[in-house]
N, C-alpha and C positions, 0 to 999 in steps of 0.2 A: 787749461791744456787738454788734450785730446788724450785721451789713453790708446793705446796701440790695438786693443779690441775693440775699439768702438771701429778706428784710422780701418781696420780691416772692413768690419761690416759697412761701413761707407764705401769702398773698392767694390764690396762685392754687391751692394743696391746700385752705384753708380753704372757699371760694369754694365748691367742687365739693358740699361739703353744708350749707352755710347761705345762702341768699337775701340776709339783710341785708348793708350796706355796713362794711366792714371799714376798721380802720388800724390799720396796725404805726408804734410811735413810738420813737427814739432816746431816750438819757438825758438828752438837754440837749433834749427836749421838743419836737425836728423831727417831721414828719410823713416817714417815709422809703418811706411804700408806703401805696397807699389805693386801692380800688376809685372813688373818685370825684377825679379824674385832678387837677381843681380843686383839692383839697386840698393835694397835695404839696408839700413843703417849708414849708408854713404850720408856725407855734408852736400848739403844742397844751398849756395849761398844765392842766389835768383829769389827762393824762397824765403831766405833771409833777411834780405832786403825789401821783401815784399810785407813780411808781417813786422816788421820798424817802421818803414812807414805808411802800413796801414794802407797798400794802394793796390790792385790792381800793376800786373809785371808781365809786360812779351817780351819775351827773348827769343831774339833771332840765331839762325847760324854763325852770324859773327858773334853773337857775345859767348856764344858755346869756347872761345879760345881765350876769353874774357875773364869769364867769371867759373870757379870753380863746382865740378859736379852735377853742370846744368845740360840742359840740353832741350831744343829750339820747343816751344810752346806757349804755354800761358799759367801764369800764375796768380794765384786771386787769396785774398786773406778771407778766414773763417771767423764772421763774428760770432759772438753769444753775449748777451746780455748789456751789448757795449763794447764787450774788448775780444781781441784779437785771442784766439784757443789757436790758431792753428793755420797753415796753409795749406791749399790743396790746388793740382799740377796736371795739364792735360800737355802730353808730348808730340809735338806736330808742326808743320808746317802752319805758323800764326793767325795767316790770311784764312785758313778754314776753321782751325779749330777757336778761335777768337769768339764766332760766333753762341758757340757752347759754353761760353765763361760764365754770362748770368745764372740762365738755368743751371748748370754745376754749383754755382756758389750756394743756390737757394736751396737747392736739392739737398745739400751735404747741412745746410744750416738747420732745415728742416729735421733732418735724422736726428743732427743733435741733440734741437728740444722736444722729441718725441722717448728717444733714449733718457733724457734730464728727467722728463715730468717721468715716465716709467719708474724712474729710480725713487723718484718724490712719493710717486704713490706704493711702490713696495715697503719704501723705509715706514709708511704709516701707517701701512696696513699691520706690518710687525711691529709697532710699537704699539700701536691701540691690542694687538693681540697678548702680548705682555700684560697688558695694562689693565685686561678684560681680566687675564689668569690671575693676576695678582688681586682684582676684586673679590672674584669666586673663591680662594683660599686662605684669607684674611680675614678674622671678626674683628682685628682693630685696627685701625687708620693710620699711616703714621704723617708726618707731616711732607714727605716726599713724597706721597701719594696722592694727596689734594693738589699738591704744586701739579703734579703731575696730569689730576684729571683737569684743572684749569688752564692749561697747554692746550690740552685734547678738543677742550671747549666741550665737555662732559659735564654736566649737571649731577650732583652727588644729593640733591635734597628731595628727589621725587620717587617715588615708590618703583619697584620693578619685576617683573617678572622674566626669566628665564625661559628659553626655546630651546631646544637641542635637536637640530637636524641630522639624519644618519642618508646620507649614500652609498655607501658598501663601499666593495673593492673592486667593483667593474670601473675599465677604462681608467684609472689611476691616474695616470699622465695627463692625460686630456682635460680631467677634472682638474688637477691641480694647478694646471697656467691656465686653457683656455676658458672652461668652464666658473673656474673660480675668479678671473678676474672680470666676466660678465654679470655677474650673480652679484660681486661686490658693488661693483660700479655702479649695477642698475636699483639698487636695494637698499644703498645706505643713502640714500638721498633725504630719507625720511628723519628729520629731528627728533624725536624721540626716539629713534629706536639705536642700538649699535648692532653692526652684524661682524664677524670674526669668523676668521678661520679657524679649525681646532682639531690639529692632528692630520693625519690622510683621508678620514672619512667621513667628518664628523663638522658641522659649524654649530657656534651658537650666538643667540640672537638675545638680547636685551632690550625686551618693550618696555616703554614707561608705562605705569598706570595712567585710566582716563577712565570716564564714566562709564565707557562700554563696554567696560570688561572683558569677560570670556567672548563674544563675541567679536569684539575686534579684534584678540588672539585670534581667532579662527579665519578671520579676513587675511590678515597678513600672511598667514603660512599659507591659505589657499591659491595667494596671490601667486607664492614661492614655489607650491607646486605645481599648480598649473604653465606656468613659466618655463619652467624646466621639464614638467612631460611635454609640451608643446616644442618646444625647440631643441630641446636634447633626447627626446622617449625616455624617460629617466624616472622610475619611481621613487620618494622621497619615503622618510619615518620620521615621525616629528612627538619630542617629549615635551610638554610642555611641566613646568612647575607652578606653583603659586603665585601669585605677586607678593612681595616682601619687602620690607623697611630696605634704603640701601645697606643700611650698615648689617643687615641680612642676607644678602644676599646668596651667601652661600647654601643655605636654606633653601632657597628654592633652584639651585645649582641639583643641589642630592636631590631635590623630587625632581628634577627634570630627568636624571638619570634613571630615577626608578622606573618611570613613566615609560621613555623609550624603551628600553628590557623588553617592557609588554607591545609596545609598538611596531617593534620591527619584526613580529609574528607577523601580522599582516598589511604589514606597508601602510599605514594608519598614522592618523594624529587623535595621541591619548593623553589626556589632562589627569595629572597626579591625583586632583581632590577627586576625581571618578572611580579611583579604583579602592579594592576593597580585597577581595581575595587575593589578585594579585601583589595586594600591597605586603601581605604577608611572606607568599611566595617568592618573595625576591629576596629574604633575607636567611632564606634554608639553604644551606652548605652545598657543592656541589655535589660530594661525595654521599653525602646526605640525600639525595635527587638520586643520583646514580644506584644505591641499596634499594630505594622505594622502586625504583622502574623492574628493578631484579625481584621484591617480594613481589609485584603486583601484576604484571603484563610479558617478563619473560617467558613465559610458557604459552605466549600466544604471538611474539612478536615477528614469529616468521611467517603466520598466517595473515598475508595483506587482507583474506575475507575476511575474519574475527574483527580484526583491527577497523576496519574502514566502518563494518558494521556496529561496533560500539562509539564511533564516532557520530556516525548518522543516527544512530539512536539517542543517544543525548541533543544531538543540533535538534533532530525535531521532537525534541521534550518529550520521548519516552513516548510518543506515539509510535504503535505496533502499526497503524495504519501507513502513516505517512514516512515511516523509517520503510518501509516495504514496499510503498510505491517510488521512493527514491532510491530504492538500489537495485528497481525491477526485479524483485523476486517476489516470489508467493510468499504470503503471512505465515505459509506451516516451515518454509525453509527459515523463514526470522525468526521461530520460535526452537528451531532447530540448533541455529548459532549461538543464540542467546543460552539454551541449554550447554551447548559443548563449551562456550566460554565460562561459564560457570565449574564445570567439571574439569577444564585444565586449572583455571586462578584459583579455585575454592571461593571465587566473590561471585556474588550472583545480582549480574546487572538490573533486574526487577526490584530488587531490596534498595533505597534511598541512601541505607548508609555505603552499603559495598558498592553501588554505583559511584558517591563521590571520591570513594580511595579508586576507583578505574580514571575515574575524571581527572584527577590529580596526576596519575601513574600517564595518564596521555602529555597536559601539562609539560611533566618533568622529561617526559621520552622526548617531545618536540626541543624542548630547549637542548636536552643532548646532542641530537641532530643537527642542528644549527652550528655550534661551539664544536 
């Protein structure tokens, strides 16, 4: 049976290339969508007789005193699948509008199984996305769960690793019908891998293990992002975790999370087993971040020069030379900065140790920033 939203969006794609007055009819002979507003919900029995037996119905001006609720056109039954969902009604003089019956029927049949498989492929994409979360948050298996991956036709015996893709919060909407049903469609094609949505901003991806390790990680999210900056301008962040036993997998769930943290500083794909300072820094409090940025760099944080130049002096490794030829000043104005940033923080960026409590205090101000 036809739902009355669907009966609508059929009127209104039909509409766009035929002029005459349309109705889509239920099997108990409602009227559940009509271009003439009057009509709805009226009994339409032309209709009714048409989806009993299943045939093709013109009804002339005579039978308009005939038969109740009708009025002269054509009536044609909607199949799907074999059987009869519906009828649908062009109102007109026969001898013209008769010729419009095929194409109407096909057109209105077509909507439906493009509407049907749509719905086929939302219901799976939300239940593999269940199905994913209920992996990543579980260390024991229950037996609804195996039933469950064996539905899915998921493989639970081969090692895994975790992806975790971040796209922010631009274009929202866009991302979450048109983008994400592209991305899915064209991605999951790959047997080993699962791809999921996850939340408003965020997918993640489930590779199998195979011989090529990190490297084929790095192919597939290449693939993903070049795909998506090519057809959407879109930059991507990508966490990767470790590969892990299935029955671990949440294991490498948390290092995908850790990973991206660090990732989405510069739009980048960062592999968990690569990090190292960061790895620690992700588990220091916020508030805890927040006192260090205030011991260490408040006192120069309204100075964009101080600031940018102790950036630039750590990127180019504490060369005097090359920090000075990258912020176009003279070497005695760098020696200048570098003095007064010592004199407001009390750390004196030359010293290794008080350079790395500046590096940290950068660190922790960025991530402030961001959040």
């Amino acid at each position: 049976m036809i739902r009355p939203s669907l009966a609508h969006t059929i009127i209104s794609e039909v509409r766009k290339l035929l002029d005459e007055d349309l109705i889509v009819v239920d099997p108990s002979g409602t009227i559940i969508a009509s271009t003439d507003k009057e009509r709805m919900g009226s009994f339409h029995e032309g209709a009714l007789i048409s989806y009993n037996e299943r045939r093709r119905l013109i009804i002339t001006q005579d039978d308009e005193s005939k038969l109740t609720g009708v009025k002269a056109g054509i009536n044609l039954p909607i199949f799907f699948q074999d059987q009869v969902v519906g009828v649908i009604g062009i109102t007109g003089d026969p001898s013209k509008v008769s010729a419009y019956g095929e194409l109407l029927r096909k057109m209105t049949e077509l909507l439906i199984k493009e509407k049907y498989y749509a719905e086929q492929l939302e219901w799976h994409a939300r239940t593999l996305e269940a199905f994913v979360f209920d992996w990543v948050q579980q260390k024991e298996w229950t037996r609804s769960f195996i039933n469950q991956a064996k539905m899915l036709h998921i493989d639970l015996t081969v090692s895994r690793q975790v992806i975790i893709g971040y796209y922010g919060q631009h274009n929202r909407e866009r991302i979450q019908r048109e983008w994400w049903i592209d991305v899915s469609q064209t991605f999951t094609r790959q047997k080993d891998g699962l791809l999921v949505r996850w939340g408003n901003d965020r997918f993640v991806m489930l590779l199998a293990n195979k011989a090529e390790g990190k490297e084929r990680a790095v192919h597939s999210i290449q693939q993903i992002q070049k795909y998506i900056q090519n057809k959407y301008r879109h930059s991507l962040s990508f966490g990767v975790g470790q590969s892990v036993c299935p029955q671990e997998l949440y294991r490498s769930f948390e290092q995908a999370e850790r990973a991206l943290a660090v990732a989405v500083r510069t739009q980048s794909i960062v592999f968990e087993e690569d990090l190292r300072l960061d790895m620690c820094l992700q588990d220091v409090k916020k508030q805890t971040r927040v006192d260090f940025v205030q011991r260490t760099l408040e006192p120069i944080m309204k100075d964009e020069d101080l600031l940018e130049t102790l950036k630039t002096f750590i990127a180019r490794n504490q060369s005097f030379k090359e920090t000075a030829e990258t912020l176009h000043i003279h070497i005695n104005t760098l020696h200048y900065r570098l003095k007064k940033m010592e004199d407001k923080t009390g750390l004196n960026p030359r010293d290794f140790h008080d350079l790395t409590t500046l590096y940290l205090g950068l660190l922790f101000l960025e991530d402030n920033l961001k959040n």
